[in-house]
C-alpha positions in Angstrom: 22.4 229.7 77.7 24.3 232.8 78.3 25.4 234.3 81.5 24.4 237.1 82.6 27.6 239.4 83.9 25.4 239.4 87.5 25.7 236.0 87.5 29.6 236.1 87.3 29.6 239.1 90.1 27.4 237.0 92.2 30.2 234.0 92.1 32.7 236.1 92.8 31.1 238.0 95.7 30.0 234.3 96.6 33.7 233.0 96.7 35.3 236.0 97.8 33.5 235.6 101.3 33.6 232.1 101.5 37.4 232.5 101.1 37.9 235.5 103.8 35.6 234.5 106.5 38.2 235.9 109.1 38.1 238.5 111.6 39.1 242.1 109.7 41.5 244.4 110.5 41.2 247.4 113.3 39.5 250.2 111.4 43.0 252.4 112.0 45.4 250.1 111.5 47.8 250.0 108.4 49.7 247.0 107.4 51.7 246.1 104.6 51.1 242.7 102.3 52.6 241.2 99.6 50.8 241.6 96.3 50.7 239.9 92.9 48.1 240.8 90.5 46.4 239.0 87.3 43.3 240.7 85.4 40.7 238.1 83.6 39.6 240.7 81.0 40.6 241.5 77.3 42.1 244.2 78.4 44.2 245.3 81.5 43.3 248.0 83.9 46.3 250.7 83.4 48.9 250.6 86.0 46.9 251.5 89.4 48.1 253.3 92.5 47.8 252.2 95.7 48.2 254.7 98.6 48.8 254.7 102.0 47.4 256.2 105.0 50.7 258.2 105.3 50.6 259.4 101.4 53.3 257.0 100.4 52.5 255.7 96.7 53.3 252.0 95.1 52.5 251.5 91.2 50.7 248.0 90.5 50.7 246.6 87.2 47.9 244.2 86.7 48.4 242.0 83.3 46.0 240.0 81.8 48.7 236.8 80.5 50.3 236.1 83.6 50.7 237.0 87.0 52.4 240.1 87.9 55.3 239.9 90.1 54.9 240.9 93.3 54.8 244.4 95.2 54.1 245.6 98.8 50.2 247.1 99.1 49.0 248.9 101.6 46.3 248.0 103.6 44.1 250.5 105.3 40.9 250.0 107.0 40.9 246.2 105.8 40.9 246.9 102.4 43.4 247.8 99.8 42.3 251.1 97.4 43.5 251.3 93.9 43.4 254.8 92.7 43.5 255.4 88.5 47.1 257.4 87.8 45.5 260.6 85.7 42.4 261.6 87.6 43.2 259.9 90.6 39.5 257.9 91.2 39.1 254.9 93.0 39.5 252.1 90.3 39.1 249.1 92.5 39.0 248.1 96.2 40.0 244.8 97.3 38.5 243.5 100.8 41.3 241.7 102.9 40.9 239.5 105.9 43.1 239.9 109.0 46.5 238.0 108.9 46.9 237.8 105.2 50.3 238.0 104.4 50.5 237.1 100.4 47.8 237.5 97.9 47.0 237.0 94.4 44.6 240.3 93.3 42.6 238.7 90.3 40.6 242.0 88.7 37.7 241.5 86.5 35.4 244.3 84.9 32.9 245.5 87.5 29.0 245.7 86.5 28.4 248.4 83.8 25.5 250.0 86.8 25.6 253.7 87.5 28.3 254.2 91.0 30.2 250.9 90.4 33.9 251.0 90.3 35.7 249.9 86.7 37.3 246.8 88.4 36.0 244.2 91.0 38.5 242.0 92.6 38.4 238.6 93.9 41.3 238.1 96.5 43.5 234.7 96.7 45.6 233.8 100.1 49.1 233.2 98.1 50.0 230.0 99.5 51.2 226.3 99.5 48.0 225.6 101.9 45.2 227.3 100.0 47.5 226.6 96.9 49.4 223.3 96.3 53.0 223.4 95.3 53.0 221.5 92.5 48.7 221.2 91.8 46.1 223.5 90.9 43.3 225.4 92.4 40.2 225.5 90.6 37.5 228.4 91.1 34.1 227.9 89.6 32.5 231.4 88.4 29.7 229.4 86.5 26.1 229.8 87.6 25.6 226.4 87.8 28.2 223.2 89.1 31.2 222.5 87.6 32.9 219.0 87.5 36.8 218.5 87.1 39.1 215.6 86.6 42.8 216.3 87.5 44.8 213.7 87.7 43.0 211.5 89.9 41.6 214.3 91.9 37.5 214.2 90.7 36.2 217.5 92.2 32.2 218.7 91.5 32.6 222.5 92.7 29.1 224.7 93.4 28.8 228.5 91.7 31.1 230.3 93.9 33.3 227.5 95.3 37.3 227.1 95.0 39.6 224.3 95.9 43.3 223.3 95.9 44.4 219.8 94.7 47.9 219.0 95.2 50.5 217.6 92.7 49.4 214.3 90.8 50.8 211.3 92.2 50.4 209.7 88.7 52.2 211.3 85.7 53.4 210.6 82.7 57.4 210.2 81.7 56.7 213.7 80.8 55.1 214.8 84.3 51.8 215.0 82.2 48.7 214.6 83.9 45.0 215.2 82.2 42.7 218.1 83.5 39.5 218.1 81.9 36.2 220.3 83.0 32.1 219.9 82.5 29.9 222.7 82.7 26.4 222.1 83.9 23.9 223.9 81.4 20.0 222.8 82.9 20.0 219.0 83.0 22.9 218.4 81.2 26.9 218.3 81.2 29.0 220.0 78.5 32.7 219.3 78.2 34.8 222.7 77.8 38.2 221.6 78.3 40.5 218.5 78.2 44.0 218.9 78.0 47.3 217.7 79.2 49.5 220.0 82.1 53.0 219.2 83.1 53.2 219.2 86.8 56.3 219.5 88.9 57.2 221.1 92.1 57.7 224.8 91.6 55.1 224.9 89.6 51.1 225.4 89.6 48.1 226.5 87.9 45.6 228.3 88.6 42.1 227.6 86.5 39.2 229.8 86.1 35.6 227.9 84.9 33.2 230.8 83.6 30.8 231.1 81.0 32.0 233.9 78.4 29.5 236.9 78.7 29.0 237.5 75.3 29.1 234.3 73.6 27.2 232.5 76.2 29.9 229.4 75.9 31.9 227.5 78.6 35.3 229.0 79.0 38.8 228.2 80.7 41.2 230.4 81.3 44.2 228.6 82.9 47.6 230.7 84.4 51.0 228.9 84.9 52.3 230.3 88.5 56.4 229.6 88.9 56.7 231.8 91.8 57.8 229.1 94.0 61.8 228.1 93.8 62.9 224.9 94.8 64.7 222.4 92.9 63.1 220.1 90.7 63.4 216.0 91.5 63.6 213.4 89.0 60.7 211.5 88.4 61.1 207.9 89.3 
């Protein structure tokens, strides 16, 4: 059963306004946020431009292994417009609710239809709330349920739903801790993933569940975040 690369825009439309149901920005206001970035693709988008209302410029890198570190974007009109360096097009615009101070930009390809942009993004609030210190957050861009052990955390997530689970009470002597993921494909469950993570404060993951657009298989794509500094305990 492949999946169709609408399928995968209509989860991340799906999620993106289930995440940012808050009031928008005033149409001339210009803020300031703090940006990280992470592309989902093969390959990355080149560095992109972001550009303020006054003209002043800011350079975002957007890998595809890990997340960037971060940089100040500006906001304009609610949204943040990412312009390509040689000809100067708009390459990607990311929607942000009001009050957002950090986010993680996570670009995947946009839908090869004439007018769309080259990159789509799906917009993150960076922090310990929407993101455990120490856990995972889990975002579903199947068409269909997804079901995911981790830990002791068992979380069934609908096409276009995210969630955060916190740090595993129960770990190993190594701070080991399964997470496993099911697909649902028709009637039936297929496993895609079972492995061990080490979990510790300062340190969490963030897992993507999608089916691969050109094989048609279950895929994860998982992304260690050690943005957050504080010291690590021993485990009793």
């Amino acid at each position: 059963m492949a999946c169709q690369p609408s399928d995968f825009m209509r989860c991340l439309l799906i999620l993106s306004l289930l995440i940012c149901q808050v009031p928008a920005y005033a149409a001339e206001e210009e803020v300031k946020i703090d940006c990280r970035f992470l592309c989902l693709e093969n390959a990355s988008p080149p560095p992109l431009i972001c550009v303020s209302a006054g003209g002043a410029e800011v350079t975002c890198k957007v890998p595809n292994g890990a997340i960037s570190k971060e940089s100040v974007c500006y906001v304009v009109e609610n949204a943040i417009t990412f312009l390509t360096p040689t000809d100067r097009k708009t390459a990607a615009v990311a929607k942000i609710p009001a009050n957002l101070k950090r986010a993680i930009l996570i670009f995947v390809a946009g839908p090869k239809t004439p007018g769309a942009l080259p990159w789509q993004v799906f917009v993150i609030e960076d922090s310990t709330k929407n993101m455990p210190d120490g856990g995972a957050f889990l975002v579903n861009f199947h068409n269909q349920d997804i079901r995911s052990i981790i830990g002791e955390a068992k979380i069934q997530l609908r096409p276009g739903m995210s969630t955060g689970v916190g740090l595993p009470p129960h770990r190993d002597e190594f701070n080991m801790a399964t997470v496993a993921i099911q697909f649902q494909l028709g009637d039936k469950w297929r496993d895609a993933s079972e492995t061990m993570l080490r979990f510790l404060p300062g340190i969490r993951y963030l897992i993507f569940a999608y089916l691969d657009p050109e094989s048609g298989r279950p895929k994860v794509r998982t992304v260690e975040d050690t943005k957050i500094n504080v010291s690590v305990p021993t485990k009793p």
